[in-house]
C-alpha positions as CSV (number, residue, x, y, z in Angstrom):
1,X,69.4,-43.1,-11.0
2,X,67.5,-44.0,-7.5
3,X,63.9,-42.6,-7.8
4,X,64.1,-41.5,-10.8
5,X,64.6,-44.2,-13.7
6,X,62.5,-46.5,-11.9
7,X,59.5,-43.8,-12.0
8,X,60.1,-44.1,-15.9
9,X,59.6,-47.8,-16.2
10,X,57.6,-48.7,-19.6
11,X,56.0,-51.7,-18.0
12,X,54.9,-50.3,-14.9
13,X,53.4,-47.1,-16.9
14,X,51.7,-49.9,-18.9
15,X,50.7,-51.9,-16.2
16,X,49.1,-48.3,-14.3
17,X,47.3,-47.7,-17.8
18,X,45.7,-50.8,-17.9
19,X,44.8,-50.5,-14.4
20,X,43.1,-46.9,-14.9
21,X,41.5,-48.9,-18.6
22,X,39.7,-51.0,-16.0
23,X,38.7,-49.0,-13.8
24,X,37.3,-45.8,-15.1
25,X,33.6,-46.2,-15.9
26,X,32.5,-42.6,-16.7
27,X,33.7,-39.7,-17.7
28,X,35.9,-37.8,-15.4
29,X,37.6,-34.6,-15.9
30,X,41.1,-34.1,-14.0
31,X,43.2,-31.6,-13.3
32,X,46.8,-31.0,-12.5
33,X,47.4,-28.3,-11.0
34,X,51.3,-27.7,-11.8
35,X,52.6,-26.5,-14.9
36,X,55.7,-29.1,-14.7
37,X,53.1,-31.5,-14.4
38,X,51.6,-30.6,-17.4
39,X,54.8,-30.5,-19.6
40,X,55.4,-34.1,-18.5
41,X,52.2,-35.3,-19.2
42,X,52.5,-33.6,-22.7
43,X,56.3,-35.0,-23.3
44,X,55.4,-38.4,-22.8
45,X,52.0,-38.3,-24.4
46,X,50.1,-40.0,-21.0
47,X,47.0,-37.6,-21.9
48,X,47.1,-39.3,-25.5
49,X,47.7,-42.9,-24.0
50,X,44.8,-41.9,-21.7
51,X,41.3,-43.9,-22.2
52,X,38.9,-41.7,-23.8
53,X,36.6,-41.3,-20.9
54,X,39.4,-39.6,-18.5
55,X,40.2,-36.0,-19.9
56,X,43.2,-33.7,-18.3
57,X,42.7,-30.6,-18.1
58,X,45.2,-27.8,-17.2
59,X,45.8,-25.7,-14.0
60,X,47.0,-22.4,-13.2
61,X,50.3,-23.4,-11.1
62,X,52.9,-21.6,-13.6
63,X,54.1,-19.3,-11.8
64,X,55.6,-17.2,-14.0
65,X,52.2,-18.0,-16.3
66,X,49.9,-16.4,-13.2
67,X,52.1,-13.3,-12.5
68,X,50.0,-10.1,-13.3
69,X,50.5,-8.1,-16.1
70,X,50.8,-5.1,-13.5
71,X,53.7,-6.8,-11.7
72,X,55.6,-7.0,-15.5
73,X,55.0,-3.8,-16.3
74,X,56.4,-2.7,-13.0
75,X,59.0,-4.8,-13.4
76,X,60.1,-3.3,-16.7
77,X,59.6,0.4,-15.3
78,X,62.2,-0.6,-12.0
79,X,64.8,-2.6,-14.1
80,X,65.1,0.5,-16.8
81,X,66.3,2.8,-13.9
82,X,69.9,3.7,-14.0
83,X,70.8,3.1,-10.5
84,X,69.1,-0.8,-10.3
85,X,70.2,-4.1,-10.8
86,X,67.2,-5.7,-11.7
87,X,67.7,-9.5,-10.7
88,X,65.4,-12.7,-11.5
89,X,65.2,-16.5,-12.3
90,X,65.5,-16.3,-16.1
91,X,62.4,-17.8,-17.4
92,X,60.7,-13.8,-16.6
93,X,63.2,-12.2,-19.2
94,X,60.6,-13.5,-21.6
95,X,57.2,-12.8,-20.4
96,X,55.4,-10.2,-22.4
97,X,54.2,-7.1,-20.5
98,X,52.1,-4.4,-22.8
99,X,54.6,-3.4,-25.3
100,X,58.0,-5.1,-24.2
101,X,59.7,-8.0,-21.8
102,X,62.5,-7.9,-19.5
103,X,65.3,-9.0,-22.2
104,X,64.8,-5.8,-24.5
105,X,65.1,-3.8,-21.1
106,X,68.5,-5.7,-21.0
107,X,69.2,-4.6,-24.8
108,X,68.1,-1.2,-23.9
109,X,70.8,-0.3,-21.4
110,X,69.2,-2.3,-18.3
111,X,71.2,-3.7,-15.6
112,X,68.8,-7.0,-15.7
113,X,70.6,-10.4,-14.3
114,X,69.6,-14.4,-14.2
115,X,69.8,-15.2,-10.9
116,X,69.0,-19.1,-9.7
117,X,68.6,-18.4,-6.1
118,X,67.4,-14.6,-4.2
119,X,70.4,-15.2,-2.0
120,X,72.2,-14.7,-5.1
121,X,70.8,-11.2,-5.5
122,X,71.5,-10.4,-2.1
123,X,75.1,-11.1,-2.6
124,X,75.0,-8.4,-5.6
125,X,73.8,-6.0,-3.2
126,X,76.4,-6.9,-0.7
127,X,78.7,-6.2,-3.5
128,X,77.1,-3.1,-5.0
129,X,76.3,-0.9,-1.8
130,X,76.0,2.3,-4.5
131,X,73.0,0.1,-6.6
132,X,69.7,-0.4,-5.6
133,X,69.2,-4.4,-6.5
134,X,65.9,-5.6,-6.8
135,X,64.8,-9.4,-7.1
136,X,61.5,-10.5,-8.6
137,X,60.1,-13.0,-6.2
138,X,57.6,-14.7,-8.0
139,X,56.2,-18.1,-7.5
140,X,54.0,-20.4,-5.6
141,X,54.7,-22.0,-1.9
142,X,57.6,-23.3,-3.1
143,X,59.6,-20.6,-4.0
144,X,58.3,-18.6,-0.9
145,X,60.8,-19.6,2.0
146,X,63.4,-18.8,0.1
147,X,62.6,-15.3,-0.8
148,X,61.4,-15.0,2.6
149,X,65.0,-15.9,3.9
150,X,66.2,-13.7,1.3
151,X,64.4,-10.6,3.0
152,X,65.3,-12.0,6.5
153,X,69.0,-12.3,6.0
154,X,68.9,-8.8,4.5
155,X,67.0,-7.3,7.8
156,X,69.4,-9.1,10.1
157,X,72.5,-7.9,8.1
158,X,71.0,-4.5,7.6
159,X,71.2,-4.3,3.4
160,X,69.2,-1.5,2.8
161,X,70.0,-1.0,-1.1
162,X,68.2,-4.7,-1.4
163,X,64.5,-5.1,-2.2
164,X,61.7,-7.5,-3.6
165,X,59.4,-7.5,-6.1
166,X,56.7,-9.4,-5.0
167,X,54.1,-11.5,-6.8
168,X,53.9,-14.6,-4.6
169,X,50.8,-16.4,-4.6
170,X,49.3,-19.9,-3.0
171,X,47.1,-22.8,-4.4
172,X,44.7,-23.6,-1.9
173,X,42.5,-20.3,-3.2
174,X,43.4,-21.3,-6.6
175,X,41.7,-24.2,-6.7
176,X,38.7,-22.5,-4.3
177,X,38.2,-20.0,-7.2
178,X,38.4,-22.7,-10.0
179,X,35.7,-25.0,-8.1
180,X,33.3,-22.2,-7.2
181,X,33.6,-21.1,-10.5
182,X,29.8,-21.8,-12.3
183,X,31.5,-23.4,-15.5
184,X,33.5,-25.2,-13.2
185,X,34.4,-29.2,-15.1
186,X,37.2,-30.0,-12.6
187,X,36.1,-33.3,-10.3
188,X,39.2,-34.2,-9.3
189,X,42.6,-32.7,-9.2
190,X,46.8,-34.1,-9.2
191,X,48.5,-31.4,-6.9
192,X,52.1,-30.3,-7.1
193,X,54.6,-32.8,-4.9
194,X,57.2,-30.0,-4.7
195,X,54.6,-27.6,-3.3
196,X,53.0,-30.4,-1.2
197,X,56.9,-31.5,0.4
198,X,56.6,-27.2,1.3
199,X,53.5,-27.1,3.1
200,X,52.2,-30.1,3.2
201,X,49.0,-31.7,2.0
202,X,46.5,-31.0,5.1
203,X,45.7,-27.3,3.7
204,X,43.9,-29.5,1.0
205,X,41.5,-31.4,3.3
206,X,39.5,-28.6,3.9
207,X,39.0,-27.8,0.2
208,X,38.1,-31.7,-0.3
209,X,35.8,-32.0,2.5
210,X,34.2,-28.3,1.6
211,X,33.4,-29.3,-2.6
212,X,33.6,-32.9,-1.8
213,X,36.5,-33.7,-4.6
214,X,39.2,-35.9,-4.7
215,X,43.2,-34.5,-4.3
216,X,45.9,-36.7,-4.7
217,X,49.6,-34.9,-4.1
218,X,52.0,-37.0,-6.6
219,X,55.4,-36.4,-8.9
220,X,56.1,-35.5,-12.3
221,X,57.8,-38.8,-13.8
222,X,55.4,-40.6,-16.0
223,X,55.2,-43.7,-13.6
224,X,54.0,-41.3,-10.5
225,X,51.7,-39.4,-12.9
226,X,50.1,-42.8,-14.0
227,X,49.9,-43.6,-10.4
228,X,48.2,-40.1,-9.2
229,X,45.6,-40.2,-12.4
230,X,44.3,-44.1,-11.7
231,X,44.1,-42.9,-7.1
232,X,42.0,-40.2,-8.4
233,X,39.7,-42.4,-10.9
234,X,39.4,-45.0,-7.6
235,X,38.2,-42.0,-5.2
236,X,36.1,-40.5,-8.1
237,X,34.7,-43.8,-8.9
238,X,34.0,-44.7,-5.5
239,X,32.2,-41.3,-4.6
240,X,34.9,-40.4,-2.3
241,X,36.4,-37.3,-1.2
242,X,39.7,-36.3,0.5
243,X,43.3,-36.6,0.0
244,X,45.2,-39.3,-0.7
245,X,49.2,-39.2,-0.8
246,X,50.9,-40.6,-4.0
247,X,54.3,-38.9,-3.2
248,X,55.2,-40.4,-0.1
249,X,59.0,-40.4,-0.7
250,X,58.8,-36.5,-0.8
251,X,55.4,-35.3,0.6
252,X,54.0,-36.0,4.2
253,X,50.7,-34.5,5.7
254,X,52.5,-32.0,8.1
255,X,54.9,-30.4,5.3
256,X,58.3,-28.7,6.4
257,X,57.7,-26.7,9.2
258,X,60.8,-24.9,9.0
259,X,60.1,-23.5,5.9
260,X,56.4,-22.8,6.6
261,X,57.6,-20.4,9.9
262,X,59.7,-18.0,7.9
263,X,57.2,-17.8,5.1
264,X,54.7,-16.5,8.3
265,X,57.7,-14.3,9.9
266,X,58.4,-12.4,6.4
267,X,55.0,-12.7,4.6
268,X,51.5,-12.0,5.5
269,X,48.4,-12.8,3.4
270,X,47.2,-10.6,1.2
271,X,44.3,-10.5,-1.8
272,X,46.3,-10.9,-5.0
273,X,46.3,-10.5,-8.5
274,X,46.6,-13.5,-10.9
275,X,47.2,-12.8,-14.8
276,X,44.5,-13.7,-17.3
277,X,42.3,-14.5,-14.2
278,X,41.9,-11.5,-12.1
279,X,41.8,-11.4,-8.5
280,X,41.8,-14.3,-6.1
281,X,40.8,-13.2,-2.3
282,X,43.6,-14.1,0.2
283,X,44.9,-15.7,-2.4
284,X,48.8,-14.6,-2.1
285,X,51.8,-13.6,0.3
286,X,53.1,-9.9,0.7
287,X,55.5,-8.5,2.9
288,X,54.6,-7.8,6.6
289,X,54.9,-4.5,8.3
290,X,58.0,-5.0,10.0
291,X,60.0,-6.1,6.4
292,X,58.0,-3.0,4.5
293,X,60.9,-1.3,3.9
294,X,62.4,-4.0,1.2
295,X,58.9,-4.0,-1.2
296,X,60.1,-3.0,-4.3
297,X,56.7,-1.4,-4.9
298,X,56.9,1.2,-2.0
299,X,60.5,1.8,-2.9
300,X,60.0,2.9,-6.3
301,X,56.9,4.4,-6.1
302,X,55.2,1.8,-8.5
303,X,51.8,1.5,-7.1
304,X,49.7,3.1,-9.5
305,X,50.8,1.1,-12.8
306,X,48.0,-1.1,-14.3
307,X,47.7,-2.5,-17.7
308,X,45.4,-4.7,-19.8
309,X,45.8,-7.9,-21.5
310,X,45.4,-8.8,-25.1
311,X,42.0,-9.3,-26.2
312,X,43.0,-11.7,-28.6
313,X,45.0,-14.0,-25.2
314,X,42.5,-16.6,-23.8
315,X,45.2,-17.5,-21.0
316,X,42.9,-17.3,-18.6
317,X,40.5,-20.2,-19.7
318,X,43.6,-22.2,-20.3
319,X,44.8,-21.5,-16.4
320,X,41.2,-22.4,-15.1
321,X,40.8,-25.6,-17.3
322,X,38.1,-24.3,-19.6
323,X,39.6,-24.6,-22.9
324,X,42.6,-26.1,-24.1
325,X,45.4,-24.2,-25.4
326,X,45.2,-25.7,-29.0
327,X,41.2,-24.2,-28.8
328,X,42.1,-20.7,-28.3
329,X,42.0,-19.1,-32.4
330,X,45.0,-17.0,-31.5
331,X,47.6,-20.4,-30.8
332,X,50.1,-21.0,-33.0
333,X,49.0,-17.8,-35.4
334,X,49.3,-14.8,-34.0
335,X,50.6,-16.5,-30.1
336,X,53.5,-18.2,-30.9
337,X,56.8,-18.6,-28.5
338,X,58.8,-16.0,-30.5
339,X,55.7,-13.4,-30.6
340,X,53.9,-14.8,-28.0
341,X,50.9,-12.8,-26.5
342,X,50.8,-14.7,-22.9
343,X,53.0,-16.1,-20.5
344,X,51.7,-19.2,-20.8
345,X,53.3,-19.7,-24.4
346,X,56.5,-18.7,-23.8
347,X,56.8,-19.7,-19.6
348,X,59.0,-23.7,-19.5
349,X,55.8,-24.6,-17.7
350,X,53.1,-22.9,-19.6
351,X,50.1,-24.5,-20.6
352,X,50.4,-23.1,-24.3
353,X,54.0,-23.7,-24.6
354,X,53.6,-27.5,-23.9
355,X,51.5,-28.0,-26.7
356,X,53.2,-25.9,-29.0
357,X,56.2,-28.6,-28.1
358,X,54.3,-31.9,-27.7
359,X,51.4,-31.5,-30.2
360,X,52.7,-31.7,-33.5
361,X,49.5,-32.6,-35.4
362,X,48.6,-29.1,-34.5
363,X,50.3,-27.7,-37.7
364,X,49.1,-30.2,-39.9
């Protein structure tokens, strides 16, 4: 399959391994920043074929992973409600709020439906002008112009029984917060190509310039992982910051500007929330004044639920590369998938989850 089988080439991984053997003199500490990312470094054990002195370290871009506990809980509190159809991408059915997740909502009476696209929702509101349908709009910049169009289409048509639960958030801040953070390890980081081919990569020259760090946008096949991971050791090696495109079939420096212009019609940014981390300044996307009227929050007078994590969850190291999941004394005992105490063990691109998978000599 064209750009996919030739990303998965054995001898050009080996070749790229080789290459990052010769040239990584130090120690370096490297993180991606997307969850996918992580899963497929797991899956085909790169971090393992990895020389010793380059260590990978985790980010927090799961979305579902970095969705507060607040927005669960409200989540569970709408879908219950006799007169909503409660609508998201299925891999939220499983995050844990306090006491409960979405599916035993479902199991409980719930009107709760997989959706794969928010213009899906809005078509069950078309359909169901007596409901109220709600859609949980989580995610990173990548997600965000389609929930935008989602609220757009349903302003233009005038669907007033529609409504979003918002918990959108951006990376840029993330990796802000991560660098500025005093235990910060990170020197260089991998970022997301699907977010990059969003909004482009020249929101992250700022942040290389400001903590003079290397960013290098690439894929999530082993050969353009391989690729991203010996750019960075070259920069870091060097002493040189900035960002350097390893994606170029899918990324370029300006983004899609289409996409980027109804994010900044529907969505204004706001402080936000991130689970197991806390809050992030300007760090996410709400609704603007003039969509108000489709914020699930408002709506259904929501507002004032809070919650607290587990003590026992150490997510939020995980999410800001400070320990590894297998280091956290809860993983695999009392945090497993089927009683899992985060999102990030039960989320398809958690942290937790991906070693749970791909490390097998944890249980030995």
């Amino acid at each position: 399959m064209k750009y996919i089988d030739e990303y998965r080439d054995p001898a050009l991984a080996r070749n790229l391994l080789q290459e990052i053997r010769r040239k990584a003199t130090r120690h370096w500490t490297i993180m991606e920043i997307c969850g996918g990312q992580t899963h497929s470094i797991l899956r085909n054990g790169i971090d393992q074929l990895l020389p010793e002195s380059i260590e990978l370290v985790h980010g927090p871009g799961c979305p579902v992973c970095v969705t507060p506990l607040e927005s669960i809980e409200r989540a569970l509190v709408i879908a219950a409600r006799k007169e909503v159809i409660f609508t998201s991408f299925g891999d939220m059915l499983r995050v844990p709020g306090s006491s409960k997740d979405l599916f035993m909502v479902r199991s409980e009476g719930g009107d709760v439906r997989i959706v794969f696209s928010p213009l899906d929702a809005l078509q069950i509101a078309r359909a169901n002008p007596a409901k109220e349908v709600v859609f949980f709009a989580v995610g990173f910049e990548t997600t965000a112009p389609a929930n935008a169009m989602a609220v757009w289409q349903a302003a233009r048509e005038g669907i007033e029984n529609f409504s979003v639960l918002a918990s959108q958030v951006m990376v840029p801040p993330a990796m802000r917060a991560i660098l500025s953070s005093p235990g910060n390890r990170v020197q260089g980081f991998l970022a997301a190509g699907h977010v990059c081919a969003v909004m482009g990569y020249e929101e992250y020259e700022p942040v290389a310039r400001e903590f003079h760090v290397p960013i290098v946008p690439t894929g999530f096949e082993p050969v353009d992982l391989l690729a991203g991971i010996l750019q960075t050791v070259e920069l870091l090696e060097e002493g040189r910051a900035g960002v350097v495109n390893r994606y170029g079939r899918v990324v370029s420096r300006e983004g899609n500007r289409h996409a980027q212009e109804i994010i900044r019609q529907v969505f204004k940014v706001t402080d936000r929330q991130w689970r197991g981390i806390g809050l992030i300044p300007q760090s996410g996307l709400g609704l603007r004044e003039s969509f108000a009227r489709f914020d699930a929050v408002t709506k259904f007078d929501v507002a004032h639920i809070s919650a607290s994590e587990s003590p026992l969850c150490m997510s939020g190291s995980v999410l800001q590369g400070i320990l590894k999941p297998d280091g956290c004394p809860a993983f695999a005992r009392e945090c497993t998938p089927e009683h899992p105490l985060g999102a990030t063990m039960v989320s398809s691109e958690g942290a937790c989850a991906a070693y749970y998978n791909y490390h097998r000599n944890i249980f030995q």
